[in-house]
C-alpha positions as CSV (number, residue, x, y, z in Angstrom):
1,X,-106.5,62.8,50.5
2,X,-104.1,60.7,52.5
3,X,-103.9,56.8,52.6
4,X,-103.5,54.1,54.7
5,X,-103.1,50.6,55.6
6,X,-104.3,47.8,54.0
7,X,-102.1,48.8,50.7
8,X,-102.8,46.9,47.6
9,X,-100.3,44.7,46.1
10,X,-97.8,46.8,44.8
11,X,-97.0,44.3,41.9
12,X,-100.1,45.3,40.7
13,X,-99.6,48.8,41.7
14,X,-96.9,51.8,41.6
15,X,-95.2,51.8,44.3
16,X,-91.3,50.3,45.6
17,X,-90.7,46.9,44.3
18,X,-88.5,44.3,46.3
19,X,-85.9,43.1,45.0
20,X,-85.0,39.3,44.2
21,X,-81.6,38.0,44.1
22,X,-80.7,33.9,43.0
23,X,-78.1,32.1,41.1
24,X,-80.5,29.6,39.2
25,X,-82.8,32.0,37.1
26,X,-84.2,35.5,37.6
27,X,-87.0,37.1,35.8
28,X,-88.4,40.8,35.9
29,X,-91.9,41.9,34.2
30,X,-94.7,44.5,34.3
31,X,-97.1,42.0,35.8
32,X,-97.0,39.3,38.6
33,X,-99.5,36.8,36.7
34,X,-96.4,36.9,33.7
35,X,-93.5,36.6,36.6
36,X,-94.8,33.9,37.8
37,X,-95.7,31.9,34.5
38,X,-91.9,33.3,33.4
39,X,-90.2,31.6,36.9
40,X,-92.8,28.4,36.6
41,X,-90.8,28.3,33.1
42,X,-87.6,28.1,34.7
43,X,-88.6,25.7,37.2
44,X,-89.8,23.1,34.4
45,X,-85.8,23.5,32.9
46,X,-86.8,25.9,30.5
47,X,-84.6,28.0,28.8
48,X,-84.5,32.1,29.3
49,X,-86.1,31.9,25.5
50,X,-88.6,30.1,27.0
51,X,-89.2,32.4,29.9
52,X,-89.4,35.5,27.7
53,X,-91.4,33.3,25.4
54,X,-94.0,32.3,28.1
55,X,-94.1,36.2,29.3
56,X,-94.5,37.9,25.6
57,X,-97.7,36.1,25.0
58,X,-99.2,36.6,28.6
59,X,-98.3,40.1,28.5
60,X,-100.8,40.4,25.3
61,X,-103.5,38.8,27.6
62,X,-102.9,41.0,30.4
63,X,-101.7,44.0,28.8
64,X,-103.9,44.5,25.6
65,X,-103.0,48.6,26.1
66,X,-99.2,48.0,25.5
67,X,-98.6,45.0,23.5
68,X,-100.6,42.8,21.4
69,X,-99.7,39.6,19.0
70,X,-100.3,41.7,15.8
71,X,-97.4,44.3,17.0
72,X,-93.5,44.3,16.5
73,X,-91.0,43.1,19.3
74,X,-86.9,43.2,19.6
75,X,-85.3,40.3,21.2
76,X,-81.7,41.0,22.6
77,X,-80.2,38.0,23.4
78,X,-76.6,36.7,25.4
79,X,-76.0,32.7,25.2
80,X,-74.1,31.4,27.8
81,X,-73.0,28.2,26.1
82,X,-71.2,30.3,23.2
83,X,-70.9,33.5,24.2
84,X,-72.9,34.7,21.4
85,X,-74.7,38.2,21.2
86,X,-77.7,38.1,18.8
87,X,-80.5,40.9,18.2
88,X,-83.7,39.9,16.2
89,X,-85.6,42.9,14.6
90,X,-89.3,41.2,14.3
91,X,-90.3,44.5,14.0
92,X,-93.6,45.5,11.7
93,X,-93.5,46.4,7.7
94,X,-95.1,49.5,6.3
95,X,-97.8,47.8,4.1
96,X,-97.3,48.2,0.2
97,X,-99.9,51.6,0.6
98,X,-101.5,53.3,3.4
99,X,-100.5,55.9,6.1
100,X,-97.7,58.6,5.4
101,X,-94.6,57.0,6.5
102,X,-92.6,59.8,8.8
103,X,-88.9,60.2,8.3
104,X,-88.7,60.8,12.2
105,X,-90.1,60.4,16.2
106,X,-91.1,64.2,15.3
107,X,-92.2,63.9,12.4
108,X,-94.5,60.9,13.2
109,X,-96.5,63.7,15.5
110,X,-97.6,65.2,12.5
111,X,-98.2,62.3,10.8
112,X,-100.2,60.2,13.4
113,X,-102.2,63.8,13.6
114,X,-103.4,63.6,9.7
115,X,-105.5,60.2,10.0
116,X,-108.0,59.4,12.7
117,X,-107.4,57.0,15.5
118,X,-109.3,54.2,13.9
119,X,-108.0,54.7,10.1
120,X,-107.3,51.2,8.9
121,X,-104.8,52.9,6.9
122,X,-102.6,53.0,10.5
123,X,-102.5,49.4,10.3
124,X,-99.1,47.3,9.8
125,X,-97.8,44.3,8.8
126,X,-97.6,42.6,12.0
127,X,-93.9,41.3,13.2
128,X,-94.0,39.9,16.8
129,X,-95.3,36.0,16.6
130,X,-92.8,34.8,14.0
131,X,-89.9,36.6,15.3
132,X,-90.7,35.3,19.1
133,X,-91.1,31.4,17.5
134,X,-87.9,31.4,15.6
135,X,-86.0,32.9,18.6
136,X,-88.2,30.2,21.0
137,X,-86.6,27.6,17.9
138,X,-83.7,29.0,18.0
139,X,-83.3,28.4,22.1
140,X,-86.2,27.1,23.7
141,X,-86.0,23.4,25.8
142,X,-89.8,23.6,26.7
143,X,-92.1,22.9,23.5
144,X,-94.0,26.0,22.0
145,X,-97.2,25.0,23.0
146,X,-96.2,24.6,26.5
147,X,-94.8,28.2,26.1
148,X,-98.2,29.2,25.2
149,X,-100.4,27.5,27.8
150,X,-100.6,29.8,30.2
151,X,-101.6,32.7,28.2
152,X,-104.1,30.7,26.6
153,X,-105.4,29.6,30.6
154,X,-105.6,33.2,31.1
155,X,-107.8,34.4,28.6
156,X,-110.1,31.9,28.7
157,X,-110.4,31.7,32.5
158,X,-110.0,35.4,33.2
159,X,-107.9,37.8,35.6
160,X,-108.6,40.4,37.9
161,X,-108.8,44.5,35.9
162,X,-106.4,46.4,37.7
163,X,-105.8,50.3,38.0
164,X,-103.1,50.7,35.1
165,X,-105.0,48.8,32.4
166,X,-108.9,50.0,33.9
167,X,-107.0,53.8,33.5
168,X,-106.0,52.8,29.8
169,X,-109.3,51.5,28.8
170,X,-111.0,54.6,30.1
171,X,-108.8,57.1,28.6
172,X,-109.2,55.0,25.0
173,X,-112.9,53.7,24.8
174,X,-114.2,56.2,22.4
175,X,-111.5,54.3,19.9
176,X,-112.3,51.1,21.3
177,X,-116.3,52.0,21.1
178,X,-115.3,52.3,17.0
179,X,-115.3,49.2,16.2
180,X,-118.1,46.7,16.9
181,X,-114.9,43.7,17.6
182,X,-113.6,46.5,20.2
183,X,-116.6,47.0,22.2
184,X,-116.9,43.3,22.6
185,X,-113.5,42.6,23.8
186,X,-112.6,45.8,26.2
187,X,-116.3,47.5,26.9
188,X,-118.5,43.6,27.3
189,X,-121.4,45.3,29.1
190,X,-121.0,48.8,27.7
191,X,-118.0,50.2,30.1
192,X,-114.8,49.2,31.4
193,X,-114.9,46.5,33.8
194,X,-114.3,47.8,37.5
195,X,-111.0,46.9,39.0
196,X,-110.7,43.8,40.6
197,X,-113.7,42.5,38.8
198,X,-112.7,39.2,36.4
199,X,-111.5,40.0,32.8
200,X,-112.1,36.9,30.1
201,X,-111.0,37.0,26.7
202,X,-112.5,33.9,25.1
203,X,-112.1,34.7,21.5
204,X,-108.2,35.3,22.4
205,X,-107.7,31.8,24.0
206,X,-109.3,30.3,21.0
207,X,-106.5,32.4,18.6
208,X,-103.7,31.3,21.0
209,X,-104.9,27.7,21.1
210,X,-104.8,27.8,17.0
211,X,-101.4,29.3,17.5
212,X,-100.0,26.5,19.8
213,X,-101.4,23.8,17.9
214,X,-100.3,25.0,14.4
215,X,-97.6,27.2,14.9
216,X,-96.8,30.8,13.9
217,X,-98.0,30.1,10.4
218,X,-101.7,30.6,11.9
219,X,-100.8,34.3,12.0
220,X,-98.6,34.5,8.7
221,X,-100.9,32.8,6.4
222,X,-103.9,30.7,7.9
223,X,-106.8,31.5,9.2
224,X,-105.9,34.2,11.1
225,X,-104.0,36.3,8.8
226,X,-107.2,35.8,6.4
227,X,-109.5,36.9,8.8
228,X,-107.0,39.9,10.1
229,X,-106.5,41.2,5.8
230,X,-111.0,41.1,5.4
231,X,-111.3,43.2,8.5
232,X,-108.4,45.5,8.5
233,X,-109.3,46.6,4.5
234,X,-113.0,47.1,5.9
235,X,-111.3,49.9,7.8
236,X,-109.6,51.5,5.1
237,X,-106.2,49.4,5.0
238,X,-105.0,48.3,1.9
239,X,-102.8,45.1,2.5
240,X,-103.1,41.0,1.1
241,X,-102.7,38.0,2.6
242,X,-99.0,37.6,0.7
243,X,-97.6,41.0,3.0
244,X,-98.2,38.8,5.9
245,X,-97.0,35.7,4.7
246,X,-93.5,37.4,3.1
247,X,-92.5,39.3,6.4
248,X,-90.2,37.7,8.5
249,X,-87.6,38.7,11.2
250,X,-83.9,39.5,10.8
251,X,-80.9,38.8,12.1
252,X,-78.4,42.0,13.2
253,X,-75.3,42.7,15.0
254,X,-76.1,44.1,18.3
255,X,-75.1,48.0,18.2
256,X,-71.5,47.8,20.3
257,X,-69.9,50.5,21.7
258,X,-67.8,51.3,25.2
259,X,-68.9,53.9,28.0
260,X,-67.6,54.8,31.5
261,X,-66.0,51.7,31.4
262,X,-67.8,48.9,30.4
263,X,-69.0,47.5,26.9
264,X,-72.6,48.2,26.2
265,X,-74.9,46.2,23.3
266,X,-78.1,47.2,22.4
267,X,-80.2,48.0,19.8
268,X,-78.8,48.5,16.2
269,X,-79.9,50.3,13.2
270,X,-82.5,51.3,11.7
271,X,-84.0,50.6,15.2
272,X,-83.5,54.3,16.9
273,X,-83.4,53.3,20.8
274,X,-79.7,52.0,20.8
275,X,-78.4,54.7,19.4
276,X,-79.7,57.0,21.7
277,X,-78.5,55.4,24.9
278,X,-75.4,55.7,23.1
279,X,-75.0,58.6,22.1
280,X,-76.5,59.9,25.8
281,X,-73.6,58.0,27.6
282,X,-70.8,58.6,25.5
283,X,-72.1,62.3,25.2
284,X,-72.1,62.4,29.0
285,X,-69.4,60.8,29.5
286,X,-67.0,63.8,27.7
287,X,-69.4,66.4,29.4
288,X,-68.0,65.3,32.7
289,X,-70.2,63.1,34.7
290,X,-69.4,65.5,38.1
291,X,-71.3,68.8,36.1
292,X,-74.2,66.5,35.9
293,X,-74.5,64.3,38.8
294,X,-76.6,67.0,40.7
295,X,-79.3,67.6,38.8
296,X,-81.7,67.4,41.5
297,X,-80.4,70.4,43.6
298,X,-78.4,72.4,40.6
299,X,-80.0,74.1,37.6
300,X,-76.6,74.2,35.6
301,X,-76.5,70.7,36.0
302,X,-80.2,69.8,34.8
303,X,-79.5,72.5,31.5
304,X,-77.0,70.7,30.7
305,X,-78.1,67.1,31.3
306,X,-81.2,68.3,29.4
307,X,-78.6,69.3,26.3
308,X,-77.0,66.0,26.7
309,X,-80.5,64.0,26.1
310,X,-81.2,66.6,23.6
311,X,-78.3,66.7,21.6
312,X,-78.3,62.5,21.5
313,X,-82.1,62.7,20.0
314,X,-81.4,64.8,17.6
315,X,-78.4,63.2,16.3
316,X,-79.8,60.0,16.7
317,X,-82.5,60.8,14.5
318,X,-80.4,63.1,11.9
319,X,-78.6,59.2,11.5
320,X,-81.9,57.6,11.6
321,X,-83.7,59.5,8.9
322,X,-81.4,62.1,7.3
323,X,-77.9,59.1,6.8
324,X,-80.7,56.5,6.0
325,X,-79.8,54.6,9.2
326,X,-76.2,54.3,8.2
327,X,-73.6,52.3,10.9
328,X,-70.6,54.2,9.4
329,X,-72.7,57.8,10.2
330,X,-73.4,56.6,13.4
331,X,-69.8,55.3,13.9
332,X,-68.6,58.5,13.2
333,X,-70.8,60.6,15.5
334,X,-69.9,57.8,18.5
335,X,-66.2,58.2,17.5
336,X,-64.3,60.1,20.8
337,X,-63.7,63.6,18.9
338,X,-67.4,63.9,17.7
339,X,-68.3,63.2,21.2
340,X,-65.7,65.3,22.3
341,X,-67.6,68.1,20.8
342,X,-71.2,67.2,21.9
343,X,-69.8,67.2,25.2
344,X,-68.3,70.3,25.1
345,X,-71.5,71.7,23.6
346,X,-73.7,70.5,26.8
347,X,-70.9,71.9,29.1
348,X,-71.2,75.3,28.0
349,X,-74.8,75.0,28.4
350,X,-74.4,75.3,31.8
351,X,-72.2,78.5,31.5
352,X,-74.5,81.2,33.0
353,X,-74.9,84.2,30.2
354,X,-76.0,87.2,31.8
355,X,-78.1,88.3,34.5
356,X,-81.5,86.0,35.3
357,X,-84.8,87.2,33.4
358,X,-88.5,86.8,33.5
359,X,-89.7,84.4,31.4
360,X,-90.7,85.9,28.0
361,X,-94.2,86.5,27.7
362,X,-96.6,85.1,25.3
363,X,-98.1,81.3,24.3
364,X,-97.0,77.9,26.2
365,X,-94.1,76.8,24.3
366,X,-94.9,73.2,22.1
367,X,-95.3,69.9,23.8
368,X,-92.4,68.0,23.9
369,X,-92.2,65.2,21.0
370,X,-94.2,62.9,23.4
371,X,-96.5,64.8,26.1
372,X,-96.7,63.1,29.2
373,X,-100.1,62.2,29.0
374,X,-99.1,59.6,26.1
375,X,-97.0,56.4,26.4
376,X,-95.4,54.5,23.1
377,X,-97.6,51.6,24.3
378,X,-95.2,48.9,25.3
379,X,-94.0,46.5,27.5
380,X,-90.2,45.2,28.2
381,X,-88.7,41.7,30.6
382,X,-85.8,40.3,30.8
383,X,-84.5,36.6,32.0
384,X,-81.5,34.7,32.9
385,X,-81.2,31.3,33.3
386,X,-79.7,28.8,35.5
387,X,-76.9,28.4,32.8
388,X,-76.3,32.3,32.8
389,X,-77.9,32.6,29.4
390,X,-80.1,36.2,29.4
391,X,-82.2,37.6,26.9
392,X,-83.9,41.1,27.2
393,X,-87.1,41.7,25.2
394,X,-89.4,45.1,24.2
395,X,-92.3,44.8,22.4
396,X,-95.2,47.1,21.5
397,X,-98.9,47.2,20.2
398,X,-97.1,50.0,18.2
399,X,-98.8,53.6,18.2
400,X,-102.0,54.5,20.0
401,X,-102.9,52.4,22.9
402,X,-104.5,49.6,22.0
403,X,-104.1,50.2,18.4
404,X,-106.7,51.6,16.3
405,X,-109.5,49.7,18.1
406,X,-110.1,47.3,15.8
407,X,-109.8,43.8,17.4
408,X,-109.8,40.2,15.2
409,X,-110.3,37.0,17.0
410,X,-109.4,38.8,20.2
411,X,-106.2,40.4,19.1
412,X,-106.2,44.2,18.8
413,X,-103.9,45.1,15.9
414,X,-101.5,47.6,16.0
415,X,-101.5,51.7,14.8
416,X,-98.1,51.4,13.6
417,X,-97.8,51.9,9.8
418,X,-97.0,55.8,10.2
419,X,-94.1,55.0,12.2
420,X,-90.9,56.5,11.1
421,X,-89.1,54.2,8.0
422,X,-87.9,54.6,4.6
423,X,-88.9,57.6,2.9
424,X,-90.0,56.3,-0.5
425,X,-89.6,52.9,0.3
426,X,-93.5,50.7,0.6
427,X,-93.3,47.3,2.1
428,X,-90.0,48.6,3.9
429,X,-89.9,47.3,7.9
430,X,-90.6,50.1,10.6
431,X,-88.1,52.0,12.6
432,X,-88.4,51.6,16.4
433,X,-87.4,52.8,19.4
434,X,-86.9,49.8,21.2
435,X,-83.8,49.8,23.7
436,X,-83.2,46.1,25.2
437,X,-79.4,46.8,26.3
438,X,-76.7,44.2,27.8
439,X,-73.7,46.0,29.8
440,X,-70.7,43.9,30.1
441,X,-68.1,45.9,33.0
442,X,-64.8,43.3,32.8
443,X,-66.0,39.9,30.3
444,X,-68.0,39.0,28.0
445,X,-71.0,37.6,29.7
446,X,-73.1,41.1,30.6
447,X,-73.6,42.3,34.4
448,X,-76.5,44.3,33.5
449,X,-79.6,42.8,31.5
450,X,-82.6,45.9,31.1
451,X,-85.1,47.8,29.1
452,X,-88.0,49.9,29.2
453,X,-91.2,50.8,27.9
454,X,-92.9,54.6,28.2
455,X,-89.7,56.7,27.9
456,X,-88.1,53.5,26.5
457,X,-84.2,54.4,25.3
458,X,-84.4,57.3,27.0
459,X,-85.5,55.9,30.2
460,X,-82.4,53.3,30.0
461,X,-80.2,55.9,29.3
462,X,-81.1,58.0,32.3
463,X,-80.5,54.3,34.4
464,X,-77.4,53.3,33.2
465,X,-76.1,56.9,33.2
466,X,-77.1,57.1,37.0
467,X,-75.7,53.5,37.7
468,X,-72.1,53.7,35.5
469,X,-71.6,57.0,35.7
470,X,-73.1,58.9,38.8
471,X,-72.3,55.3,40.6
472,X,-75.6,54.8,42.2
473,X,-76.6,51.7,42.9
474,X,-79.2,50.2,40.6
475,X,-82.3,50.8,43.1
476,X,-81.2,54.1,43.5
477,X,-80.9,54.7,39.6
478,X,-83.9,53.4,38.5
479,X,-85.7,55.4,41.6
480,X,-84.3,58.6,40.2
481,X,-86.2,61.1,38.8
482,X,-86.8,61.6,34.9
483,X,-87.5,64.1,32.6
484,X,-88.6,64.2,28.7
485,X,-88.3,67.3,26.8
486,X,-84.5,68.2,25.7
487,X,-85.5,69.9,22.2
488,X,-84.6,73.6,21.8
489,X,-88.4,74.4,22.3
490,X,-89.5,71.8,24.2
491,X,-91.1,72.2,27.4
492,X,-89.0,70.0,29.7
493,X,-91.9,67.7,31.7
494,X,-89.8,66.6,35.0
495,X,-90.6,64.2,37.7
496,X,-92.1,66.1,40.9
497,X,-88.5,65.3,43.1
498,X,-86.0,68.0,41.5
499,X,-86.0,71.1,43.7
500,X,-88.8,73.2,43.0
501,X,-86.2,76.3,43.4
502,X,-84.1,74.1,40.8
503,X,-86.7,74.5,38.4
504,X,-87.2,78.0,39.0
505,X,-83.3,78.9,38.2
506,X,-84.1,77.0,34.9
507,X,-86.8,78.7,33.5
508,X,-85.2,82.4,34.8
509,X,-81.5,81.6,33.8
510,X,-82.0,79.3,30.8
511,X,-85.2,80.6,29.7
512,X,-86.2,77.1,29.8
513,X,-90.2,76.2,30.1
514,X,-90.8,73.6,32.7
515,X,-93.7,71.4,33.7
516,X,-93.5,69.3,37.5
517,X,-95.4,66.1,36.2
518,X,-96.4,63.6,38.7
519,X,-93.1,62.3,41.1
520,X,-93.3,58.6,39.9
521,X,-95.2,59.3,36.0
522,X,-96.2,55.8,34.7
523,X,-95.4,57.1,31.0
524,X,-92.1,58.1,32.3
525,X,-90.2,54.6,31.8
526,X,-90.7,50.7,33.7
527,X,-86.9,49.9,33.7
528,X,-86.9,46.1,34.6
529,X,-83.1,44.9,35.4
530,X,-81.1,42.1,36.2
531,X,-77.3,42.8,37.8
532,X,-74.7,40.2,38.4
533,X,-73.5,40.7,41.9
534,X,-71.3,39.4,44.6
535,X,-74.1,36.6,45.8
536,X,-75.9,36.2,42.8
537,X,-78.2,37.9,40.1
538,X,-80.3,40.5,41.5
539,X,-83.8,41.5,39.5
540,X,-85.0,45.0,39.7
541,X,-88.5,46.4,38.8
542,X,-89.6,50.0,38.1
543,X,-91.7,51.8,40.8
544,X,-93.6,53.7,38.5
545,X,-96.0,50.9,37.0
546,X,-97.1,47.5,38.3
547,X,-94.3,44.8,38.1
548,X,-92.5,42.0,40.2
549,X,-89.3,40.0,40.3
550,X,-88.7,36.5,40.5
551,X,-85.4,34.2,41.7
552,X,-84.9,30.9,41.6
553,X,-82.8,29.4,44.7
554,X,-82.6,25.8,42.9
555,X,-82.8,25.2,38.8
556,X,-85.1,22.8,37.0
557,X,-84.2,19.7,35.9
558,X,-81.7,19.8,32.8
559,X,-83.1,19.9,29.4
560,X,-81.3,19.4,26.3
561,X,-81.8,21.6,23.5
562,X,-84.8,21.5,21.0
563,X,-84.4,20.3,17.6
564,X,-87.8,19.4,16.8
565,X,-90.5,22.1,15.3
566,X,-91.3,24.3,17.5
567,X,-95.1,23.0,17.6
568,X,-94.8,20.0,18.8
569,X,-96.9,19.0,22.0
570,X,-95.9,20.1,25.3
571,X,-93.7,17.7,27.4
């Protein structure tokens, strides 16, 4: 099959993404339609809280597989004004009883494996809306309802299926065809819409119209939350009205730490995706970045890149679960001898031992701890404003796509109560793997704003090792390809652009199973990026999934900073 011109829209589409460069706001996201309601923020004088804001509730219009206002977010957050770094964990709370709760990302295989993909025993206390408003309090100019207008215009006037969500659907709708609520809102006339056909959500607009006109308390404890505890129990979830209304965000001190260079914040505990990228950069970083930097072309180099992820996911998680997310643990494995070590481990892994051999005969070896044909069903944008204030935001439907199928005035709620957590410990919040990260190279306002969805930290990590420490530029680091599968009997699943002879030498020298997946895999990260630059801030978006960029060549007119409630009327 070969193709040819016209092309559709590659915003919509995989494919090469321009990139945008401006000094008075730039915004990157997995959709146009949320770009463009993100820069139209902007251009009003909002705030980069109030772009993300505006963007976070489109998305769960336009992107019901990924995200969805019942799921959990992470808000990574730089203000200009003060200098201030802030992360807020709004993630979800393991209800009081219900699904096992795994002790980690492997261990939730098994886990998710036990119940059904419709058990209402999957289901969460939902996180996302109040941690978004009290951020949006926290920093928005623009008024929360005006934040919410356009995702309430989309829903209720419609927008056109495209290939990544119409793929989704299909792949889910015997989970969607479950529940009478999810037939109605993703199969209307008994299949998925075609592409380019108009989607409507009506009974969302009329949940985000409650929302803008009486706050996030609609979700916590109104009408909503009542409505979301009758028909989530009807599926087998056992959760009240007072779990909704008693979970809140946090406040936590961005995980800090220093790599090739530069300072990098992210993620902190219990939150998993932080520590990975750090422990993959610092862990690379002692390896020695020039017995990696070929992995394309040189087997040695992808074995022991492959160690370097490996050995950071395990020891991420062995912190995680095993030191019950303790800072000091994870200090000490970031601390220069214990990454001294790590490194020297991946080094050696690229010592050839012997002469080549067959690979051993018998079964496949395991998936990897997420097959390829899976995503963790999120989405990620960033902003920066014309005052240089950037936020970076990940947030997730949490579990299957979609959740379990159930869907309650147009929301579909999330799968994630069997995510990893507190062994023991009911009511306790969730442990994700979000990774919104801020690199500062010589002060403290960052030059890199980013995040991903799909391979999420690790996806991040693979970027910013390319970009700091293999000195690509950021195009060419986000182009690169990616692989997922760095456990001892994982089958490594890499991106169709290594060297087929490369994988060869792997699987003969290092006894290493391998599997080519698609050259761009849309489950394999959607790194969106801002850099700071000689001539201005530059927005990146990831060629493997739909996306766009944004920049502003003149700012909005000057807003002073909110101090009313958040829902008051739009200006």
């Amino acid at each position: 099959m070969t193709s040819s011109e016209p092309r559709p829209a590659t915003a919509l589409e995989q494919g090469p993404k321009p990139t945008a460069t401006g000094s008075s706001g730039v915004v990157s996201a997995s959709h146009p339609l949320v770009v463009e309601a993100m820069a139209d923020a902007l251009r009003a004088g909002g705030s980069a809280a109030d772009a993300v804001t505006t963007g976070v509730l489109l998305q769960t219009v336009v992107e019901p597989q990924m995200t969805s206002l019942a799921g959990g977010v992470g808000i990574l957050s730089h203000d200009a004004r003060t200098g201030a770094y802030a992360y807020l964990d709004g993630e979800l709370a393991h209800t009081r009883s219900g699904a096992p709760v795994a002790r980690t990302w492997r261990e939730y295989d098994v886990v998710q494996a036990a119940l059904g993909d419709g058990d209402g025993r999957r289901i969460a206390v939902p996180g996302l809306v109040r941690a978004l408003a009290e951020h949006h309090r926290r920093h928005g100019r623009l008024s929360w309802a005006r934040c919410l207008a356009p995702a309430e215009e989309v829903a209720r006037d419609g927008f056109a299926m495209y290939s990544f969500l119409y793929g989704e659907t299909y792949l889910a709708q015997e989970r969607l065809a479950r529940y009478a609520s999810g037939r109605a809102e993703f199969l209307p006339d008994g299949h998925v819409p075609p592409v380019g056909t108009r989607v409507r959500r009506p009974a969302l607009a009329e949940t985000l119209h409650a929302l803008a006109t009486e706050g996030p308390d609609h979700m916590a404890q109104g009408a909503w939350a009542a409505a979301f505890v009758e028909a989530a129990r009807s599926t087998g979830a056992d959760l009240g009205v007072d779990e909704l209304r008693d979970h809140g965000p946090v406040d936590a001190e961005p995980l800090t730490f220093r790599a090739f260079g530069a300072t990098v914040r992210s993620a902190p505990l219990p939150a998993t995706g932080g520590a990975l990228v750090a422990l993959v950069l610092r862990v690379a970083e002692r390896c020695g970045v020039d017995l990696l930097r070929d992995f394309r072309t040189d087997a040695a180099a992808l074995a022991r890149l492959r160690a370097v992820v490996g050995l950071a996911e395990h020891v991420s998680d062995l912190v995680a679960a095993n030191a019950g997310g303790s800072t000091e643990a994870l200090a000490a494995v970031l601390d220069d001898g214990a990454s001294a070590v790590l490194g020297d481990l991946s080094r050696a892994v690229g010592v050839r031992r012997g002469p080549e051999q067959p690979p051993a005969p018998g079964p496949a070896a395991p998936a990897t701890t997420r097959a390829p044909a899976s995503s963790v069903n999120t989405s990620h944008l960033v902003a920066v404003d014309a005052e240089g204030s950037s936020v970076s935001v990940t947030h997730s439907v949490c579990g299957t796509t979609f959740g379990t199928g159930l869907v309650v005035g147009g929301v579909n709620v999330n799968s994630g109560n069997g995510f990893p957590g507190e062994v023991g410990v009911r009511g306790g919040r969730v442990v994700s793997p979000f990774p919104p990260t801020m690199v500062s190279r010589t002060d403290a306002a960052p030059d890199i704003v980013t995040g991903s969805p799909g391979l999420a930290a690790r996806a991040v990590a693979h970027v910013l090792l390319g970009r700091l420490g293999f000195g690509l530029s950021m195009t060419e680091a986000i182009d690169a390809p990616r692989f997922q599968g760095s456990g001892l009997d994982d089958t490594l699943h890499v991106e169709a652009r290594v060297e087929p002879t490369v994988l060869d030498e792997l699987t003969r020298t290092w006894r290493v199973p391998v599997s080519a997946v698609a050259p761009y895999h849309w489950h394999f990260g959607d790194v969106h990026t801002l850099e700071r630059g000689e001539h201005g801030i530059t927005g990146h978006a990831d060629p493997r999934r739909p996306g766009s960029v944004v920049a502003l060549e003149a700012p909005g007119p000057r807003l002073e900073p909110r101090t009313v409630h958040p829902t008051e009327g739009a200006p």
